[in-house]
C-alpha positions, -999 to 999 in steps of 0.1 A, spaced: -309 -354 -186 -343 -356 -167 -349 -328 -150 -379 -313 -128 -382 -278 -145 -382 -276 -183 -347 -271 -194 -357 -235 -209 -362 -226 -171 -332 -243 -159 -314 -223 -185 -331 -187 -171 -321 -197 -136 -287 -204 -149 -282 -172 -165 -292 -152 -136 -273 -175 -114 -244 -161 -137 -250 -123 -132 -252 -129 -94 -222 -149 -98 -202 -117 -119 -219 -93 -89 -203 -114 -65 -170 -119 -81 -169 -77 -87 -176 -79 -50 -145 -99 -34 -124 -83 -65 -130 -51 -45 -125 -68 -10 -94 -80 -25 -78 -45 -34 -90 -28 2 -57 -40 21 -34 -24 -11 -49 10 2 -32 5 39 -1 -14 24 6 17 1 5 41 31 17 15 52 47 18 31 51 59 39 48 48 75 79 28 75 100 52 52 95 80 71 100 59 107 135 47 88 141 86 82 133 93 118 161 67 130 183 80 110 176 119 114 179 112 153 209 91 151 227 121 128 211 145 153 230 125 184 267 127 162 261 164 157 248 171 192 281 149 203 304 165 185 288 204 191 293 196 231 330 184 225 337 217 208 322 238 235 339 217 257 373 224 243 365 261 237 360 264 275 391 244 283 410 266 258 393 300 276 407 282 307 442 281 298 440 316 282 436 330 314 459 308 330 484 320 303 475 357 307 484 349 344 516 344 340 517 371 314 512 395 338 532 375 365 563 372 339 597 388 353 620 383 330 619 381 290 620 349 282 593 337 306 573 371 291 582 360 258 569 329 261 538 334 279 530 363 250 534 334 226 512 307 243 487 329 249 490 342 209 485 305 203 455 301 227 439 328 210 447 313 176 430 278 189 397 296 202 390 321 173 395 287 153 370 266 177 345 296 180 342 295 141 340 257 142 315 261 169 295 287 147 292 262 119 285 234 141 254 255 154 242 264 122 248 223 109 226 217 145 201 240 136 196 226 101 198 188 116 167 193 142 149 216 116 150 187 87 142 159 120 109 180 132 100 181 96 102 141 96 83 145 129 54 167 112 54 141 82 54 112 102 25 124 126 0 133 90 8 104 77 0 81 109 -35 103 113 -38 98 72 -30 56 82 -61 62 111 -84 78 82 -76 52 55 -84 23 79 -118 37 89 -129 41 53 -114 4 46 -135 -8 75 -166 13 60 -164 -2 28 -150 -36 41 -188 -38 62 -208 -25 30 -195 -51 7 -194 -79 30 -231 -68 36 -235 -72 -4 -214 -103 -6 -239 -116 21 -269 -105 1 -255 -121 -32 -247 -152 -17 -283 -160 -2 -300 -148 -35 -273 -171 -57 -283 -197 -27 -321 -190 -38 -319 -193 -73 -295 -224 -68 -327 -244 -56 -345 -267 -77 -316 -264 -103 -305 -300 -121 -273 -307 -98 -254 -319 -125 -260 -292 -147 -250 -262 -116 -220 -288 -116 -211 -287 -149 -220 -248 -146 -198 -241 -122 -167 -266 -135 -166 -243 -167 -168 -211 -149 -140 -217 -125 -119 -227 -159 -131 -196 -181 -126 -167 -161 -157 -168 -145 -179 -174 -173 -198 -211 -172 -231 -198 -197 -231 -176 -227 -250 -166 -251 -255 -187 -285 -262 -150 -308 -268 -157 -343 -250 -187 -345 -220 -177 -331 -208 -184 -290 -208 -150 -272 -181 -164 -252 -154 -174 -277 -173 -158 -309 -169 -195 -326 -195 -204 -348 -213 -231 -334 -224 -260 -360 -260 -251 -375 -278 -282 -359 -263 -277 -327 -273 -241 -330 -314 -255 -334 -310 -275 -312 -301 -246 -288 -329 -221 -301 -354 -253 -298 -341 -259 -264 -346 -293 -267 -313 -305 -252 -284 -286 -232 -256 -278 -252 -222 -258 -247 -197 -245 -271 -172 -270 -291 -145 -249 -286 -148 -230 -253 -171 -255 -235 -190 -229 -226 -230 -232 -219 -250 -222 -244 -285 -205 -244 -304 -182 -267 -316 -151 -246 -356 -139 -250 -363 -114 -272 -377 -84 -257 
C-alpha cells in the first residue's frame, strides 16, 4: 500500500479518527433515547385522557339516573297530594279507606326514593370528586409533557451542535488519509460494534484479547506494514509511550 504519509501517521490519524468516531456514536446514542423521555409521559397522557372518557361517561349514567329519581320523587309528592285530596274529600269508608291506603303507599314509595336519592347524591358526589381529580392529573401531566419537550429540544440543539462539531473535525482528520485504508477502517467498525482500530498491547489484540502471532506483532511495533487482528479483523497499532 503506497501511501502519502508514513503509515505510523496514517495509523495516529486513524486512532483519533476512532475516538471522534466513539464521541460521535455517544452523541446520536443520546439523540436516540431523547424521544423515549416524551413517549414515557406521552404514555400518562393517554391513560389519564382514557380515564377522563370514562370518568365523564360514568358521570353522565349517574347524573342520568340521579335526575330520573328526583323526577319520580316529584311525581310521587304529586300524587301524594293528589291522594291526600281525596283523603280529605272521602265520604264514605271505603273511598276513606282506600285513599288512607294509597296515600300509606305513596309515602312508603317516597321515603324509599328519598333514601335512593340520598345515596345517589353521595355516589354523585364521589363520581365528580374522583373525575376533577383526573382533571387535576391530567392538567400536571400535560404542563409536565410542555416541560419535558423544552428540555428535549434544549438538549436535542446542544448535541446536534456537538454532532456538528464531531463531524467537521472527523471530516478534518479524514483528509490526506489512504482511502483504502479509512475504507477498510470503517468496513470493520460498522461490523464490530463500532470498533475498526485497536490496540496491539503486549502481543495480545485489545479488541478481542487474542494473541496475535509474534512476527505479525513486529511487524506492528516496526510499523512497517498495516496489519489487523486474525481473529477479530480488527486494525492493529501499538500506541506511543508517554
Amino acid at each position: 500500500m503506497s501511501l502519502a504519509i508514513p503509515l505510523v501517521d496514517q495509523l495516529k490519524k486513524l486512532a483519533h479518527l476512532q475516538e471522534l468516531d466513539l464521541k460521535i456514536d455517544a452523541v446520536k446514542k443520546d439523540q436516540s433515547f431523547l424521544p423515549e423521555v416524551l413517549k414515557t409521559v406521552d404514555a400518562d397522557v393517554r391513560e389519564l385522557d382514557q380515564r377522563l372518557k370514562v370518568g365523564e361517561a360514568k358521570l353522565k349514567e349517574i347524573e342520568k339516573d340521579h335526575s330520573q329519581l328526583n323526577s319520580a320523587l316529584v311525581l310521587n309528592q304529586e300524587r301524594m297530594t293528589r291522594a291526600q285530596a281525596k283523603l280529605d274529600a272521602s265520604v264514605n269508608a271505603q273511598s276513606y279507606q282506600a285513599a288512607v291506603k294509597e296515600l300509606d303507599q305513596l309515602k312508603r314509595l317516597s321515603t324509599s326514593l328519598e333514601q335512593q336519592l340520598e345515596q345517589m347524591l353521595a355516589v354523585l358526589e364521589s363520581a365528580q370528586s374522583q373525575l376533577q381529580e383526573f382533571q387535576n392529573q391530567y392538567d400536571r401531566i400535560l404542563e409536565k409533557r410542555t416541560e419535558e419537550a423544552d428540555v428535549v429540544c434544549g438538549k436535542e440543539n446542544k448535541l446536534q451542535g456537538d454532532l456538528g462539531e464531531l463531524l467537521s473535525e472527523r471530516l478534518r482528520f479524514s483528509e490526506g488519509l489512504d482511502l483504502r485504508m479509512l475504507a477498510r477502517y470503517d468496513r470493520v467498525r460498522e461490523a464490530r460494534s463500532g470498533l475498526g482500530i485497536v490496540p496491539a498491547v503486549a502481543g495480545r489484540c485489545h479488541g478481542c484479547n487474542m494473541v496475535v502471532p509474534p512476527q505479525v506483532y513486529n511487524e506492528i511495533v516496526a510499523c512497517v506494514s498495516l496489519h489487523a487482528c486474525p481473529s477479530c479483523h480488527r486494525i492493529l497499532f501499538v500506541p506511543e509511550v508517554s
